[in-house]
NUDO-113083 format. One line per 8 residues: number of its first residue (from 1); their letters; for each residue x negated, y negated, z negated of N, C-alpha, C. Coordinates in nm, 2 decimals. Each point is the difference from the previous one (the first is absolute). Example, Ala and Ser with C-alpha at 12.3 -4.5 7.8 and 13.67 -1.06 7.14 Angstrom:
2
1 = as = -1.32/0.57/-0.78/0.09/-0.12/0.00/-0.09/-0.12/0.00; 0.04/-0.11/0.07/-0.09/-0.11/0.00/0.08/-0.11/-0.08 .
***
This chain:
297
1 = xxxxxxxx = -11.26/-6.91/-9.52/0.07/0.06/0.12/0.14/0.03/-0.04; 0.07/-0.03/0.07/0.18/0.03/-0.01/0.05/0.08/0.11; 0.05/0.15/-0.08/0.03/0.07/0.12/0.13/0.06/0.05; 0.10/0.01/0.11/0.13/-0.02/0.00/0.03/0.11/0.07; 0.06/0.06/-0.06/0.09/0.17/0.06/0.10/-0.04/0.03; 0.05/0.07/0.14/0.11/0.03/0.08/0.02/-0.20/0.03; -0.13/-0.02/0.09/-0.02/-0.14/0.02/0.07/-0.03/0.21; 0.10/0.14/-0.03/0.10/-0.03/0.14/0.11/0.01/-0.04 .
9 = xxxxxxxx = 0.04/-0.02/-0.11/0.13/0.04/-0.01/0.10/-0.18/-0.02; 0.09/0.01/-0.12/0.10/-0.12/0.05/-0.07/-0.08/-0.09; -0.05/0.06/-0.12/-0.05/-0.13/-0.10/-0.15/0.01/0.00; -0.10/0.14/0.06/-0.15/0.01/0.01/0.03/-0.14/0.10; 0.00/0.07/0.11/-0.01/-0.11/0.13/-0.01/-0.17/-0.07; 0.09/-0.05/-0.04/0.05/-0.12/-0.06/-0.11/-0.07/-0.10; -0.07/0.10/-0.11/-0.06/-0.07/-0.11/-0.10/0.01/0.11; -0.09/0.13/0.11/-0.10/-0.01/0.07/-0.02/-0.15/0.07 .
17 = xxxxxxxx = 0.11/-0.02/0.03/-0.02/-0.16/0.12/0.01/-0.13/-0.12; 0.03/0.01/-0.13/0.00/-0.10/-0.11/-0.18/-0.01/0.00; -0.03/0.09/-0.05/-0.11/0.02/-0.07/-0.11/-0.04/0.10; 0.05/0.09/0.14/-0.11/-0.10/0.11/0.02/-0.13/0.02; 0.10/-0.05/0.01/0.03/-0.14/-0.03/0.00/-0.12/-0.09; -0.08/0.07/-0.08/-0.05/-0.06/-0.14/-0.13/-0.10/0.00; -0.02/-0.09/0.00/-0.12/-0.08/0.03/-0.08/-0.01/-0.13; 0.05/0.01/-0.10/-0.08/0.03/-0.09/-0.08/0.12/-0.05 .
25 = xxxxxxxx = 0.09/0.10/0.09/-0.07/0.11/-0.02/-0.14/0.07/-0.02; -0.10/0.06/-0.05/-0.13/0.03/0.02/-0.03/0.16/-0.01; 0.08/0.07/-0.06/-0.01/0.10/-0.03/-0.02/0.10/0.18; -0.02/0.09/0.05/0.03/0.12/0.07/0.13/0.05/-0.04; 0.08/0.05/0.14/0.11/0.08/-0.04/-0.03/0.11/0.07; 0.04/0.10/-0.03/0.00/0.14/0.02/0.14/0.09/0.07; 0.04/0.10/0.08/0.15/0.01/0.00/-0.03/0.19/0.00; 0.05/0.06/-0.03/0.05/0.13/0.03/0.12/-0.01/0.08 .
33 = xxxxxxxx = -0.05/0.08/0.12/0.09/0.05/0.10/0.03/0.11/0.07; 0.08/0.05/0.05/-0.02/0.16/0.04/-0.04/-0.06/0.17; 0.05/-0.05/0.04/-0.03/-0.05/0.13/0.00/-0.13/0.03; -0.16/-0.04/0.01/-0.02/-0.18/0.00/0.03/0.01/0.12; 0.07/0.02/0.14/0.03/-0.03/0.13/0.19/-0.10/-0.05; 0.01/0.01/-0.11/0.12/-0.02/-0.06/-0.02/-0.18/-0.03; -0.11/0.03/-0.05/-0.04/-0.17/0.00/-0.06/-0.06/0.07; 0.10/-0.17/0.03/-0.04/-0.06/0.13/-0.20/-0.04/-0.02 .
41 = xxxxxxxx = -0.05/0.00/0.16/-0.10/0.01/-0.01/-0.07/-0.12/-0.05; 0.05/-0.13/-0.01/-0.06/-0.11/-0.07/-0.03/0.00/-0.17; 0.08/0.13/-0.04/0.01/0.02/-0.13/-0.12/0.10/-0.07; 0.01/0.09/0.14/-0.08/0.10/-0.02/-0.15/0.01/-0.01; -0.03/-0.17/0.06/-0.16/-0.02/0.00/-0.05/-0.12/-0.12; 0.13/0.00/-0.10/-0.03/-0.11/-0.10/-0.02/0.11/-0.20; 0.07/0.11/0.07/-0.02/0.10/-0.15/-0.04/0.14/0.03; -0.05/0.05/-0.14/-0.09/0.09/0.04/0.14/0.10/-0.06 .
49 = xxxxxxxx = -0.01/0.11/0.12/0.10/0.13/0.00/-0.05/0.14/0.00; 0.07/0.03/-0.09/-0.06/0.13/-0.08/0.21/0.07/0.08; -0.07/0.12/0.07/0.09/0.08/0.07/0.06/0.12/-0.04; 0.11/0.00/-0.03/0.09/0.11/-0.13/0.10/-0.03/-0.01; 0.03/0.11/-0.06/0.13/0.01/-0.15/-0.04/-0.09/-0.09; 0.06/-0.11/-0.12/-0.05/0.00/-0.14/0.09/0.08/-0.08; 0.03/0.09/0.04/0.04/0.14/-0.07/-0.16/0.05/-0.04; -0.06/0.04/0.08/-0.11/0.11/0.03/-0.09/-0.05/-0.07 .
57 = xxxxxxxx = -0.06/0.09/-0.04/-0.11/-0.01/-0.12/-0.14/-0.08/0.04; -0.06/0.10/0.10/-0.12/-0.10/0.10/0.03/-0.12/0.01; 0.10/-0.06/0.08/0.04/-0.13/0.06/0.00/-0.09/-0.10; 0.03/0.02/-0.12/0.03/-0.06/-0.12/-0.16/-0.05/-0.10; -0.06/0.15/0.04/-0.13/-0.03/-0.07/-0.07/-0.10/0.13; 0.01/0.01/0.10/-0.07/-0.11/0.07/0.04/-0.14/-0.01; 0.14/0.00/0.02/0.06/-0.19/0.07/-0.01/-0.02/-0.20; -0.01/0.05/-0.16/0.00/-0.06/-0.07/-0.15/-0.03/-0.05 .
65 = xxxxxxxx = -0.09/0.04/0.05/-0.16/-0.02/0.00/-0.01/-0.17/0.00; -0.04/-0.03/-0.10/-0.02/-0.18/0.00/0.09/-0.06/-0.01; 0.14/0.02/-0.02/0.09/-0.05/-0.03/0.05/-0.04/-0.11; 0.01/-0.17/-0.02/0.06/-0.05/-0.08/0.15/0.01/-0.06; 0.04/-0.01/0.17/0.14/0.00/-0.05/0.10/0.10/0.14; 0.17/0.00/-0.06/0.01/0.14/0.06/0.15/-0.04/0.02; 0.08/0.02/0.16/0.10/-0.04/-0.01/0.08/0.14/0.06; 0.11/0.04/-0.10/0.00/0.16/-0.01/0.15/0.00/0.04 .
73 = xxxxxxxx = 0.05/0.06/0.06/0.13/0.03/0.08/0.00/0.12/0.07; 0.10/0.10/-0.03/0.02/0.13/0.02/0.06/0.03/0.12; -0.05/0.08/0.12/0.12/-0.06/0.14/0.13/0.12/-0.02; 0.11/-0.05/0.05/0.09/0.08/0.01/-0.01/0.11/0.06; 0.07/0.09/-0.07/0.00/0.14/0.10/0.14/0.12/-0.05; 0.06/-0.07/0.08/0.15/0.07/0.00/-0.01/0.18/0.02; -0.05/0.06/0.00/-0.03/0.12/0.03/-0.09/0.08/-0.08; -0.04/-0.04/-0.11/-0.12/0.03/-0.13/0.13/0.08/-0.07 .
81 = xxxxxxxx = -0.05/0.12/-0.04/0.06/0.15/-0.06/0.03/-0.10/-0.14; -0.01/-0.09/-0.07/0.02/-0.06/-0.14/-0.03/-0.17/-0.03; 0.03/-0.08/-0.06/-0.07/-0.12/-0.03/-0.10/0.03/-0.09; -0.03/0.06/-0.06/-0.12/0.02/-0.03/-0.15/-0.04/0.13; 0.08/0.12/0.04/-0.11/-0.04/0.13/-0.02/-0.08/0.07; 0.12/-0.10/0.01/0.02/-0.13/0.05/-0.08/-0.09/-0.06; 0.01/-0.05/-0.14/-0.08/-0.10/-0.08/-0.13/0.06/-0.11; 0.07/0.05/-0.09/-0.11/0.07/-0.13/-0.13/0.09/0.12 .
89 = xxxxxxxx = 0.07/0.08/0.04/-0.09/0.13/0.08/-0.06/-0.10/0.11; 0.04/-0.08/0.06/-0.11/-0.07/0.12/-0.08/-0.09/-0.09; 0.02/-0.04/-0.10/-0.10/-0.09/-0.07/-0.12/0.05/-0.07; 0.03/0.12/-0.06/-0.07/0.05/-0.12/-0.16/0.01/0.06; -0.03/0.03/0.14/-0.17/-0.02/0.04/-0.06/-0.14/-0.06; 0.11/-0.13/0.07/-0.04/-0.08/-0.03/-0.02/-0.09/-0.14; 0.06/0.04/-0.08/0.04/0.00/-0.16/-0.11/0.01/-0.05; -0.13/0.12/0.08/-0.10/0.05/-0.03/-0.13/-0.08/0.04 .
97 = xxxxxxxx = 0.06/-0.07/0.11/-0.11/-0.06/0.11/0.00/-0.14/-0.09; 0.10/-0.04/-0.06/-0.03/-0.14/-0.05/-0.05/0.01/-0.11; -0.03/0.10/-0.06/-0.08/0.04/-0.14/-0.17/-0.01/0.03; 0.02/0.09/0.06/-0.14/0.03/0.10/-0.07/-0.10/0.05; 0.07/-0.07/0.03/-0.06/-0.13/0.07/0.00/-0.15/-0.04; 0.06/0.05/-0.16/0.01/-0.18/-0.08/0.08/-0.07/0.06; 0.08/0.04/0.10/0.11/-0.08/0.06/0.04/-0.13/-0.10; 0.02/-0.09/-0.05/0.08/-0.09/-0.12/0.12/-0.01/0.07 .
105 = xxxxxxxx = 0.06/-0.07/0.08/0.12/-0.02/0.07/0.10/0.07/0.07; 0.09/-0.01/-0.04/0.13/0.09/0.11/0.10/-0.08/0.00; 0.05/-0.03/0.11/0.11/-0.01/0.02/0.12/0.07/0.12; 0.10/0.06/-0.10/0.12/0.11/0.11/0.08/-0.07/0.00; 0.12/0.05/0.10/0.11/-0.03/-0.01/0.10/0.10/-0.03; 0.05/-0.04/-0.10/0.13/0.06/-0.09/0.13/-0.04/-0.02; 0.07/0.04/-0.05/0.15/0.01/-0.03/0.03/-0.10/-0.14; 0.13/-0.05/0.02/0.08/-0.04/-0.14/0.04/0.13/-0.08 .
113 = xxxxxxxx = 0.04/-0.06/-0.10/0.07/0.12/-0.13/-0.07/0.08/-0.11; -0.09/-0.11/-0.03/-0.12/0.07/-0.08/0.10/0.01/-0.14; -0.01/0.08/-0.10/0.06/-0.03/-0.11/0.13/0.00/-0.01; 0.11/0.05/0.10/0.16/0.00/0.03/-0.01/0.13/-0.01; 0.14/0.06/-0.07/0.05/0.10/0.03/0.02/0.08/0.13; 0.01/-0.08/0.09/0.03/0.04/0.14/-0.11/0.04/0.06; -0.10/-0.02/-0.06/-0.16/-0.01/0.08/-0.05/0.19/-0.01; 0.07/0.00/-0.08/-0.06/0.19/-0.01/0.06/0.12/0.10 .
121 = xxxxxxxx = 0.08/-0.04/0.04/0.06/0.09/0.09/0.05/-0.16/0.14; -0.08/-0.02/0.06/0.01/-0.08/0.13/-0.09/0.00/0.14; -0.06/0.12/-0.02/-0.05/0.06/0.14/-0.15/-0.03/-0.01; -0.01/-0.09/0.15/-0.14/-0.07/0.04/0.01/-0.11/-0.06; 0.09/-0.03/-0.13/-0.06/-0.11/-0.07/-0.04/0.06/-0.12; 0.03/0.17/-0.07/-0.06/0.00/-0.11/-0.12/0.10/0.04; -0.04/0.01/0.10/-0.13/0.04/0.06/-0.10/-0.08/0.00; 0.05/-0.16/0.07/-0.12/-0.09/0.01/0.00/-0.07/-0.17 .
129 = xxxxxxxx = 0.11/0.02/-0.08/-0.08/-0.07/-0.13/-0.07/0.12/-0.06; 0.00/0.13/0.02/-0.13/0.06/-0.05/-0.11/0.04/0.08; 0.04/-0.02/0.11/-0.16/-0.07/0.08/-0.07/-0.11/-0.07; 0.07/-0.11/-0.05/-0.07/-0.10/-0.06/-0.08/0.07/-0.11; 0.11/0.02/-0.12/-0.06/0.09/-0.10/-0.14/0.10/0.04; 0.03/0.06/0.13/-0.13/0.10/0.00/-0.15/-0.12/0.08; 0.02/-0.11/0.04/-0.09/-0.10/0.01/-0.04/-0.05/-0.10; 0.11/-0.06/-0.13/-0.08/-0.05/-0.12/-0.04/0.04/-0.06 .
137 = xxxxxxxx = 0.00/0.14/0.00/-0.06/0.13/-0.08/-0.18/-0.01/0.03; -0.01/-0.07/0.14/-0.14/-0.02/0.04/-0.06/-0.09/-0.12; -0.01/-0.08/-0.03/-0.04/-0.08/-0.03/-0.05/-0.12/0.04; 0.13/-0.06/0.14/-0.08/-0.09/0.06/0.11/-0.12/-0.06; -0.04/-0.13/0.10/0.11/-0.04/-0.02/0.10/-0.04/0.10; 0.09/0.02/-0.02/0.12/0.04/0.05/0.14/-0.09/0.03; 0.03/-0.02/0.12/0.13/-0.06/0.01/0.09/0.04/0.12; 0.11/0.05/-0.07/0.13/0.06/0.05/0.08/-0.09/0.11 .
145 = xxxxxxxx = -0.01/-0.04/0.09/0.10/-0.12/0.06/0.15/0.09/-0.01; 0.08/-0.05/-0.07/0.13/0.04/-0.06/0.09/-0.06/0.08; 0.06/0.07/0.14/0.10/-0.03/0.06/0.12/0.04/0.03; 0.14/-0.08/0.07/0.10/0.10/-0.01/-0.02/0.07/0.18; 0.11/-0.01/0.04/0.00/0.05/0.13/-0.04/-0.11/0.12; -0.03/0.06/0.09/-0.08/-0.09/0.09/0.08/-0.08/0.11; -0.02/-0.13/0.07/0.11/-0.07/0.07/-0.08/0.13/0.13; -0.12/0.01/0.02/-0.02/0.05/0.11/0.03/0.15/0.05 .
153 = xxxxxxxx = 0.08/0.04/-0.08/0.09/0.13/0.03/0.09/-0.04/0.08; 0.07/-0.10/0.00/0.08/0.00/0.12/-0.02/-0.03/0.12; -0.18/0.03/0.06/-0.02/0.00/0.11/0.03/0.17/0.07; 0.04/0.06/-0.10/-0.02/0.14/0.07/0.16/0.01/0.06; 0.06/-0.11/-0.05/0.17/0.01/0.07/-0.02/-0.11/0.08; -0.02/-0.06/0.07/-0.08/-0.09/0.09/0.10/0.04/0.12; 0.01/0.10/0.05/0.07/0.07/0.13/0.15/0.02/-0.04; 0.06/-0.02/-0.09/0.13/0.06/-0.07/0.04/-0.13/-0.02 .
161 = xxxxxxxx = -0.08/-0.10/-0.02/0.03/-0.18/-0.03/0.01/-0.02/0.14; -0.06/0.04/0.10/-0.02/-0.11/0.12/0.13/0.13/0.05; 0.00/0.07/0.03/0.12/0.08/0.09/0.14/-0.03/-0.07; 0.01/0.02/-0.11/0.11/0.02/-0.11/0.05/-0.11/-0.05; -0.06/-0.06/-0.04/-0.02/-0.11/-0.09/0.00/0.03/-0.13; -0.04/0.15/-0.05/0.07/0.06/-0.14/-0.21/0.01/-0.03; 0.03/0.01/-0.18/-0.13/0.02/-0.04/0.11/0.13/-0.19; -0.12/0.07/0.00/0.11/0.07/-0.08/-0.05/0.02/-0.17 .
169 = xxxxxxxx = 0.02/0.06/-0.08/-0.10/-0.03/-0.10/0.10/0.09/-0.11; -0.06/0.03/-0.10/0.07/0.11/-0.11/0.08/-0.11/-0.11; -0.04/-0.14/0.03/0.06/-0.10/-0.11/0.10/0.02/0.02; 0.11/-0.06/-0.09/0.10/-0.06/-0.02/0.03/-0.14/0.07; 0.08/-0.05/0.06/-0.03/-0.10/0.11/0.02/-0.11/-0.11; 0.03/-0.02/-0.11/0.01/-0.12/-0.06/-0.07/-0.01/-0.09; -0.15/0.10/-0.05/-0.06/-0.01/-0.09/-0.11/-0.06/0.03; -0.06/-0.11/-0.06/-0.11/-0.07/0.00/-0.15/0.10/0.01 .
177 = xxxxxxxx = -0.05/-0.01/0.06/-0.15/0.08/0.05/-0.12/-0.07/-0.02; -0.08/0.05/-0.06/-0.14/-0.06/0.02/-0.07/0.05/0.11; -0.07/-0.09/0.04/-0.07/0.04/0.16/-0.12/-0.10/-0.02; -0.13/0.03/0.06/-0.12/-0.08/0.03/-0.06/0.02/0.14; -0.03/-0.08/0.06/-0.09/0.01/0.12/-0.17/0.07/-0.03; 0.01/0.05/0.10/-0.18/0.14/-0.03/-0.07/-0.16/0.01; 0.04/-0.11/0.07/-0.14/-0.09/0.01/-0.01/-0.07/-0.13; 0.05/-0.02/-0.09/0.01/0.00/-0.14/-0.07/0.06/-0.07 .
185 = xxxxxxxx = 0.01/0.14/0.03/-0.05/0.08/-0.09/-0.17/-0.02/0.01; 0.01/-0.02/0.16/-0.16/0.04/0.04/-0.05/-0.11/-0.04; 0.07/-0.15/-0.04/-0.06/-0.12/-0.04/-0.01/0.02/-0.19; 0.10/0.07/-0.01/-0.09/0.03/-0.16/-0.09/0.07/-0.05; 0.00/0.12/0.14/-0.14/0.06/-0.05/-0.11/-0.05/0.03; -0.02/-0.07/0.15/-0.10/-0.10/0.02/-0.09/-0.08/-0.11; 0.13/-0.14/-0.08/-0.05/-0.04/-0.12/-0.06/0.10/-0.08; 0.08/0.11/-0.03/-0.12/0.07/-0.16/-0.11/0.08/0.03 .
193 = xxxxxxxx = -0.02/0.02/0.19/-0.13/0.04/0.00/-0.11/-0.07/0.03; 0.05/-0.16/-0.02/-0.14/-0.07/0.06/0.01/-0.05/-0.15; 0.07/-0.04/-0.07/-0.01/-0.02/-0.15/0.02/0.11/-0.10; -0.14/0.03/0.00/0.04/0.12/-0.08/-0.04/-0.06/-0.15; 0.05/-0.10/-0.07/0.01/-0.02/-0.17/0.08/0.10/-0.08; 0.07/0.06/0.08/0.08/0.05/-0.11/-0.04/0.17/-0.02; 0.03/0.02/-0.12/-0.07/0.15/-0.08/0.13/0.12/-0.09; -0.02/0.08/-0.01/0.09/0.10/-0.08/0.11/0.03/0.16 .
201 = xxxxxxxx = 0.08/0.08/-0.01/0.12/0.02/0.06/0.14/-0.11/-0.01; 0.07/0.02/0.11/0.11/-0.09/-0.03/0.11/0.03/0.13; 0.14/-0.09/0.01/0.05/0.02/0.12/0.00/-0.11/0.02; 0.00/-0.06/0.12/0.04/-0.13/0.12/0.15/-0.03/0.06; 0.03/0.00/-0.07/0.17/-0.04/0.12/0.03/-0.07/0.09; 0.03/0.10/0.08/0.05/-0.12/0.12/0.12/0.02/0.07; 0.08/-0.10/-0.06/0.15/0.01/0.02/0.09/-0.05/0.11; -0.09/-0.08/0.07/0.05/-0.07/0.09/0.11/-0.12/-0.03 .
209 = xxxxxxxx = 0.03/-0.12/0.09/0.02/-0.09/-0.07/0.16/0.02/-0.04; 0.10/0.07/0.03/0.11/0.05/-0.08/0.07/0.09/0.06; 0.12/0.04/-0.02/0.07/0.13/-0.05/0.08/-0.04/0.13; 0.07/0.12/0.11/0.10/0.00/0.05/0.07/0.10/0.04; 0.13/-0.01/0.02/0.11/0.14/0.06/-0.02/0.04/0.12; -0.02/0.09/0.04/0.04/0.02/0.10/0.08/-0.05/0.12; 0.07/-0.06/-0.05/0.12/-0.06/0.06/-0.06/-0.16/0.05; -0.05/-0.02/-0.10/-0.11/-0.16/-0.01/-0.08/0.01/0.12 .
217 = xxxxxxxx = -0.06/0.14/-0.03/-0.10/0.02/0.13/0.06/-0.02/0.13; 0.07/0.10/0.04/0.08/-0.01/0.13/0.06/-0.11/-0.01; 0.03/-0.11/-0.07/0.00/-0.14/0.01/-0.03/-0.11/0.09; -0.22/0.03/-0.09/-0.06/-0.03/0.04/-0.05/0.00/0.11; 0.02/0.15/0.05/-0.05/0.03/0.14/0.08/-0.01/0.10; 0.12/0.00/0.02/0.08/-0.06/0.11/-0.02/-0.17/-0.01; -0.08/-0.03/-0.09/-0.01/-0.17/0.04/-0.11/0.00/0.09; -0.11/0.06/-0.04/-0.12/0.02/0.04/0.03/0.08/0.17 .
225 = xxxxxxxx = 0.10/0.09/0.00/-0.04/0.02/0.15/0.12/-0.05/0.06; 0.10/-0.09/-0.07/0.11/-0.04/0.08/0.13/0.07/0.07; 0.01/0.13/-0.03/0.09/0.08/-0.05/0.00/0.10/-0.08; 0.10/0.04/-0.01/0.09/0.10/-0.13/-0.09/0.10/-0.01; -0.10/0.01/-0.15/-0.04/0.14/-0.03/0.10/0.01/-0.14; 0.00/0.15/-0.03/0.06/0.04/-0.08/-0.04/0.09/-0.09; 0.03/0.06/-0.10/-0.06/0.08/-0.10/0.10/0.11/-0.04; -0.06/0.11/0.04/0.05/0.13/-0.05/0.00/0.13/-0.10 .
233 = xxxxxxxx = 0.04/-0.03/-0.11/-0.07/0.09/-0.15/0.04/0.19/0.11; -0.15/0.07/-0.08/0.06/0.16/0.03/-0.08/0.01/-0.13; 0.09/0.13/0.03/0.01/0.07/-0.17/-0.16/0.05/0.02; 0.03/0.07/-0.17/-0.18/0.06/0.00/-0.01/0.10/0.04; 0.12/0.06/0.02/-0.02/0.15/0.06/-0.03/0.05/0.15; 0.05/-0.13/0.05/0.01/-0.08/0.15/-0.17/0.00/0.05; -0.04/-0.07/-0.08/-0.11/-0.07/-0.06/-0.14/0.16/0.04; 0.08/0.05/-0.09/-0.06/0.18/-0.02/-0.01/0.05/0.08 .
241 = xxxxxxxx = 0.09/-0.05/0.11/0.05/0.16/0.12/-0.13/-0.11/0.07; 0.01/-0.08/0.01/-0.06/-0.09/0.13/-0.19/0.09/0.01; -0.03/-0.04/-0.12/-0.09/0.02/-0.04/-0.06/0.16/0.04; 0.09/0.11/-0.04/-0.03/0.13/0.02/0.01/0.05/0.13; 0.08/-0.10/0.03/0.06/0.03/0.18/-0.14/-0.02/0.11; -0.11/-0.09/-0.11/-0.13/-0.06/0.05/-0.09/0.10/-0.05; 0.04/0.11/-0.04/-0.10/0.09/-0.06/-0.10/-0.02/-0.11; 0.03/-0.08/-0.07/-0.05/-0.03/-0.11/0.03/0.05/-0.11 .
249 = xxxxxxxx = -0.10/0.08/-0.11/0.05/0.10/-0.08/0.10/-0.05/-0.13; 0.03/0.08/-0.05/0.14/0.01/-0.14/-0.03/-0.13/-0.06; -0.22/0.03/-0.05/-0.04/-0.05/-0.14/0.01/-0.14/0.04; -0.02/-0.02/0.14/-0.03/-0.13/0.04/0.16/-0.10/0.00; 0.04/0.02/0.03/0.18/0.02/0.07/0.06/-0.02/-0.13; -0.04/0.08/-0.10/0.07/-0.01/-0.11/-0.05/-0.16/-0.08; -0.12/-0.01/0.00/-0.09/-0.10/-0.08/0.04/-0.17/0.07; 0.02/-0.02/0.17/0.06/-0.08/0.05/0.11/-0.04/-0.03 .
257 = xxxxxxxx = 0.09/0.10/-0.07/0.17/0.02/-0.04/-0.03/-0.06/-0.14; -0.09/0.05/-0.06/0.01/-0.08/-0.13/-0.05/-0.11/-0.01; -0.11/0.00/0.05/-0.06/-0.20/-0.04/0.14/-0.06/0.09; 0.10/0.05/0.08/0.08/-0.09/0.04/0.14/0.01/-0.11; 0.04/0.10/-0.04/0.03/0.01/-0.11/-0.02/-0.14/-0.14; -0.13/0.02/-0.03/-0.04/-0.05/-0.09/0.00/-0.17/0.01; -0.07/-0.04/0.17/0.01/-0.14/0.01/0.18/-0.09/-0.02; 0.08/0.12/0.05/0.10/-0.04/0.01/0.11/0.03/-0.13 .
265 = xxxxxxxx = -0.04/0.03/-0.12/0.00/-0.01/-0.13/-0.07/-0.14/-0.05; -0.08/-0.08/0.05/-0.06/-0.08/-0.07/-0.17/0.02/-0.03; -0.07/0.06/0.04/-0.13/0.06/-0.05/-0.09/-0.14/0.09; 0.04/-0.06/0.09/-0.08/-0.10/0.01/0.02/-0.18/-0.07; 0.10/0.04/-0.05/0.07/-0.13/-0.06/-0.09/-0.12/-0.16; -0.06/0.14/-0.07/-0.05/0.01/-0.15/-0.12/-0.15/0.01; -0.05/0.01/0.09/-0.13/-0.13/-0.01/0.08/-0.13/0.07; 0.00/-0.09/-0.06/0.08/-0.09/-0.02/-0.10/-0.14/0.13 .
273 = xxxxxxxx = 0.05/-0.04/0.12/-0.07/-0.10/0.08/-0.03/-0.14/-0.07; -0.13/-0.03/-0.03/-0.06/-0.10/-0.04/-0.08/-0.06/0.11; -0.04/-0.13/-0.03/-0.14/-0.06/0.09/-0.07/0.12/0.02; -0.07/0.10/-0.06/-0.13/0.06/-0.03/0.07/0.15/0.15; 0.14/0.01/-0.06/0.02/0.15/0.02/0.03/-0.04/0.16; 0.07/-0.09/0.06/0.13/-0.05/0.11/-0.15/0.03/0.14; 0.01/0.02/0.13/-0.08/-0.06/0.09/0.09/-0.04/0.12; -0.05/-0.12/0.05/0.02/-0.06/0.11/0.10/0.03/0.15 .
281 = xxxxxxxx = 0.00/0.05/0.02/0.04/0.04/0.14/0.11/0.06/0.00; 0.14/-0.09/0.06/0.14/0.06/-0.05/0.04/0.07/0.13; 0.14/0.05/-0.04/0.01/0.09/0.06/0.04/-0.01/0.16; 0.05/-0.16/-0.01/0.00/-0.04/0.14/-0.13/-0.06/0.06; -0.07/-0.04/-0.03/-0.16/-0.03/0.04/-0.06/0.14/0.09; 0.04/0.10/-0.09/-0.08/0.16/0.05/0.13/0.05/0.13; 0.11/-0.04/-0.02/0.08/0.05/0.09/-0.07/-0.10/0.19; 0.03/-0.15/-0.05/-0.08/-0.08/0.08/-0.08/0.04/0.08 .
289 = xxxxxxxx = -0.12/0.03/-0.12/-0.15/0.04/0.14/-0.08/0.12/-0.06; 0.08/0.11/-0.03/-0.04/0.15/-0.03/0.14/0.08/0.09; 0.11/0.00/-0.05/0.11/0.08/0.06/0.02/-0.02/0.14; 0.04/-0.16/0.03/0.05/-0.04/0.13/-0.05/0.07/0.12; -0.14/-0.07/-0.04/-0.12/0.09/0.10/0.04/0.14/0.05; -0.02/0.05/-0.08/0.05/0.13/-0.01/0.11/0.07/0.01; 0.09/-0.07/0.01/0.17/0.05/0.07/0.02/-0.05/0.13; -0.08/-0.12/0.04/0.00/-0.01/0.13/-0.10/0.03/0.14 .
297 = x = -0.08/0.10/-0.06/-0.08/0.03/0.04/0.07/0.12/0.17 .
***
């Protein structure tokens, strides 16, 4: 059995409809949900749903009962008193539950910068690499999907692209960016949960197929929608007010300031794009038939 937390979200959702779509599949899947009315109903009569937090201790002892394998993702929560609480502190029941229950498999999704100077002070990225840490501590086995920033964040400027034509971002407009698409991601965790050969701890990279500026982007996307978008650097402080102005606390505000800080120092640069590391889906393919949709809506 393979079981999939926060299986509504941008990359749950995604590996969920892989894995049903899998014809070779045999296993049962499982999902933890706080509210299965969230998932469409053809979905909802194909896996067995266990209804929760996978924060919560109960919920955790139940959806990991007979579980082989475990696909672990922490949901956001802009308003949590600490990152602690965010990643380490919402995992630690489950930490327990995969002991408990022989769990063998995990797979999360994580951050670049393992091993960099920059990686110790960079927010919600040096939170999720000792989330990992507090997973391998279990003794299962373990894999990190090691990514930079996501193409699918700029669905949340969706309204500012279609009115404005502006999309805004803390880069530097001429610095090369690593970016991956969530359906990427969800296709590499897919693979390592239906092949589960591999043993010990490790990270997965997924780099996406290459590097671009800002400026590249807004490029790209005035081809794609056929007129002028553009790109607008704001400062981090900018960045900061925006944030607090949303009522979102210091610790949180401050930790967004630094992993952007840090990415824009170079903290996602260090793992070098190979065959192994690079995935598929560029940045105009996702603008194509993920963004467009979605600005013209």
């Amino acid at each position: 059995m393979i079981v999939i937390t926060s299986p509504t979200g941008q990359i749950g959702s995604q590996l969920l409809d892989r894995l049903l779509e899998t014809s070779t599949r045999s296993e049962e899947l499982r999902v933890i949900v706080r509210d299965p009315g969230k998932l469409p109903e053809a979905i909802r009569t194909r896996v067995d749903i266990v209804t929760g937090s996978h924060g919560d201790a109960d919920v955790v002892d139940r959806a990991f009962a007979g579980a082989d394998a475990v696909f672990w993702l922490v949901p956001p929560d802009l308003y949590a008193p600490s990152l602690d609480d965010v990643f380490a502190g919402f995992t630690h029941a489950a930490a327990k539950a995969f002991t408990t229950h022989g769990v063998g498999h995990v797979v999360g999704v994580s951050s670049l910068g393992r091993g960099t100077p920059l990686a110790g002070r960079a927010g919600h990225v040096t939170a999720s690499l000792a989330l990992d840490d507090l997973i391998a501590s279990t003794g299962v086995a373990y894999r990190a999907l090691a990514n930079p920033s996501f193409m699918d964040n700029l669905l949340w400027q969706a309204v500012s692209i279609r009115d404005d034509g502006v999309f805004t971002g803390a880069e530097a407009a001429d610095r090369p960016t690593r970016m991956v698409a969530t359906r990427d991601i969800a296709a590499a965790a897919a693979h390592l949960l239906l092949d589960r050969s591999w043993t010990g701890t490790g990270e997965v990279p997924v780099l996406g197929p290459q590097d671009l500026t800002p400026n590249e982007m807004a490029h790209t996307m005035s081809e794609v929608f056929g007129r002028r978008i553009r790109y607008q650097q704001r400062s981090l402080d900018d960045f900061r007010a925006t944030l607090t102005a949303r009522g979102i606390g210091d610790p949180i505000a401050t930790a967004y300031v630094d992993m952007m800080h840090a990415k824009n120092s170079g903290l996602d640069d260090a793992v070098p794009r190979t065959a192994a590391t690079a995935s598929p889906t560029t940045f105009r393919e996702w603008c194509e038939q993920i963004l467009a949709p979605a600005v013209r809506t």
